[in-house]
C-alpha positions in Angstrom: 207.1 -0.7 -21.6 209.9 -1.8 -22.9 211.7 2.0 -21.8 210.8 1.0 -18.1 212.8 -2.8 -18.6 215.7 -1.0 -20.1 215.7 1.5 -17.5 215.6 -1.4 -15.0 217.9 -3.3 -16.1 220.4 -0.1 -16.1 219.5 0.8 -12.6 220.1 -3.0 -11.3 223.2 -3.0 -13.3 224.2 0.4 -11.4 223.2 -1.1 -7.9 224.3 -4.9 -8.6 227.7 -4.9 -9.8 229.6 -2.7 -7.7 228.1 -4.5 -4.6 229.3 -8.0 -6.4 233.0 -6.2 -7.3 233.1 -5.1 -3.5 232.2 -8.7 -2.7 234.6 -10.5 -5.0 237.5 -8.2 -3.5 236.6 -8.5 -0.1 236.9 -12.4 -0.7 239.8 -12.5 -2.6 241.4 -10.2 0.2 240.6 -13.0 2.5 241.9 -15.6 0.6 245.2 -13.4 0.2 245.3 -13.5 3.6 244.6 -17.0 4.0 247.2 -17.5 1.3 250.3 -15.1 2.8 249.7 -17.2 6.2 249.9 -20.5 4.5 253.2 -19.2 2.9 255.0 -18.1 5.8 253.9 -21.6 7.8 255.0 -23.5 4.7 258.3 -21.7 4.4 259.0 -22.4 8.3 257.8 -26.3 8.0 255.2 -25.9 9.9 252.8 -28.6 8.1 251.2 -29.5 11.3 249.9 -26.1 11.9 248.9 -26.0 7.9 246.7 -28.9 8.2 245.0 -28.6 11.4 243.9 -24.8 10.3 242.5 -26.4 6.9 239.6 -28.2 5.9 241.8 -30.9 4.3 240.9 -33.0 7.7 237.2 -33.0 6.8 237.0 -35.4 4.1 237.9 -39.1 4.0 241.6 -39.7 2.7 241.7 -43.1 0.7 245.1 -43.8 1.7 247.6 -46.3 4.1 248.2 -43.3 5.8 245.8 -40.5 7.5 245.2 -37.1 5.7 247.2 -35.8 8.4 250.4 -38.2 7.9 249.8 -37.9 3.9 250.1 -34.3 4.0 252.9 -33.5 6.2 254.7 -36.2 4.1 253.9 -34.5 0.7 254.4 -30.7 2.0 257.9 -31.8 4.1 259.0 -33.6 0.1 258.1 -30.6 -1.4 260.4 -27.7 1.0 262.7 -30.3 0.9 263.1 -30.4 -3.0 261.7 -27.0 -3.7 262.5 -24.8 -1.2 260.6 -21.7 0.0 258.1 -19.8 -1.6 259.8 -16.4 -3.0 257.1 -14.6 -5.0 254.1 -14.5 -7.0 255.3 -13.8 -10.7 252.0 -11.9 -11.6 249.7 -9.9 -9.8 247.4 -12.1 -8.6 245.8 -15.4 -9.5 246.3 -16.8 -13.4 242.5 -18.5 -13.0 240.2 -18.3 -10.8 236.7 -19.7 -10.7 233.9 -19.5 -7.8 230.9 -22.5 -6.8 228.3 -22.3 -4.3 228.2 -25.8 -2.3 226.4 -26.7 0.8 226.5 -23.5 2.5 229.7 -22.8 1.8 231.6 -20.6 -1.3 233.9 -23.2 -2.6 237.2 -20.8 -4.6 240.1 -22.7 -6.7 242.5 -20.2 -7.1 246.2 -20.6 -9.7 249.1 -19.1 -9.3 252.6 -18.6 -10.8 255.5 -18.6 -8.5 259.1 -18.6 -7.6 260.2 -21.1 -5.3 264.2 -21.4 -4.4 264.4 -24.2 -6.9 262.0 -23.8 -9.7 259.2 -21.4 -11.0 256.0 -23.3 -9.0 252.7 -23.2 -10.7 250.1 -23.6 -7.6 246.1 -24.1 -7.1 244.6 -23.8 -4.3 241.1 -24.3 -3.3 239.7 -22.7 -0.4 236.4 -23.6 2.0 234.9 -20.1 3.0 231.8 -19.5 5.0 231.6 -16.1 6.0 234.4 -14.6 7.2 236.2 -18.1 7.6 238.3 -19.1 4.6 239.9 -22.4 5.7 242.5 -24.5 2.8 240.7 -27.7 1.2 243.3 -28.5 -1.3 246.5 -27.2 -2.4 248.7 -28.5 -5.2 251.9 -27.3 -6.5 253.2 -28.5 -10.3 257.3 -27.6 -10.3 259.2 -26.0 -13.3 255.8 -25.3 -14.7 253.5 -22.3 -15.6 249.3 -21.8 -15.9 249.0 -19.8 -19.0 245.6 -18.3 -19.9 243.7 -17.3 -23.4 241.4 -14.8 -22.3 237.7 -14.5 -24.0 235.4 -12.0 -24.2 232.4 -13.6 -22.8 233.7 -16.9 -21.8 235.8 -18.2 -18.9 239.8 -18.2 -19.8 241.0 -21.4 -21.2 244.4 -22.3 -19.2 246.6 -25.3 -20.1 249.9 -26.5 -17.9 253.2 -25.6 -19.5 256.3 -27.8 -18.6 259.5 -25.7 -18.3 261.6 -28.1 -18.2 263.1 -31.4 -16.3 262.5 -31.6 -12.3 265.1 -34.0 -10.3 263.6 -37.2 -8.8 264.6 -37.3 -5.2 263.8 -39.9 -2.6 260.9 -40.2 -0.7 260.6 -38.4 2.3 259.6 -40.7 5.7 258.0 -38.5 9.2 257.9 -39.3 12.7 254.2 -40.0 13.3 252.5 -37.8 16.2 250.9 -39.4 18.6 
């Protein structure tokens, strides 16, 4: 009996994982996608376009302003004092980790980058329901890196690392759309 569970198990690990490795790199090729568009929009100031495409207007923004206003505000500051994305500086994300909510594959993603300005450690979190992989949050920390301890048999343990000062510069105000 216990021959036929360890042959089992052998046979499902033979079947199982390379159908979950094809999976995981079919999404992440969606979400690098989804990523290289945001990019190219983000370098060319097209916020507008960036947040209509995203899921960011499907939740309640507790806020003066809309979602809409908040983020076109926030993304504008940040090509203003950071300039355009440049690069990845590794070969793909730092972290990532993976949820199942509501129908839908929820994926927070971090990456180091090169901006003009600084080195740009970023995280975003995408929506993805079948072939549809829509933005739900993205945050950038400048002058700052993800750095990861890998383990074994448990997920990596990342921590923020502060390269050095980052300029104040004044707020940035937008013409609303109407």
């Amino acid at each position: 009996m216990n021959i036929v569970k360890q042959t089992t198990a052998r046979l499902l690990a033979l079947v199982v994982l390379p159908l979950l490795v094809v999976a995981c790199g079919q999404q992440r090729a969606r979400t690098a996608a989804a990523r290289a568009e945001f990019h190219e929009r983000f370098n060319a100031g097209q916020f507008y376009e960036i947040y209509t495409a995203s899921a960011m207007g499907d939740r309640p923004v507790p806020s003066q302003m809309s979602g809409e206003e908040s983020f076109i505000m926030r993304a504008g500051r940040e090509r203003r004092d950071f300039g355009k994305f440049e690069k990845d500086l590794g070969d793909g994300p730092v972290a990532e980790n993976q949820i199942s909510y509501d129908g839908y594959e929820l994926v927070s993603q971090v990456f180091n980058t090169r901006y003009s300005t600084y080195p740009i450690a970023e995280d975003f979190q995408w929506q993805i329901k079948g072939d549809q992989v829509r933005l739900l949050v993205y945050t950038l920390l400048p002058n700052a890196e993800i750095r990861c301890e890998r383990h074994l048999l448990a997920s990596p343990d990342c921590h923020t690392v502060t390269l050095g000062p980052v300029a104040a510069t004044p707020p940035l105000s937008i013409a609303r759309r109407h």
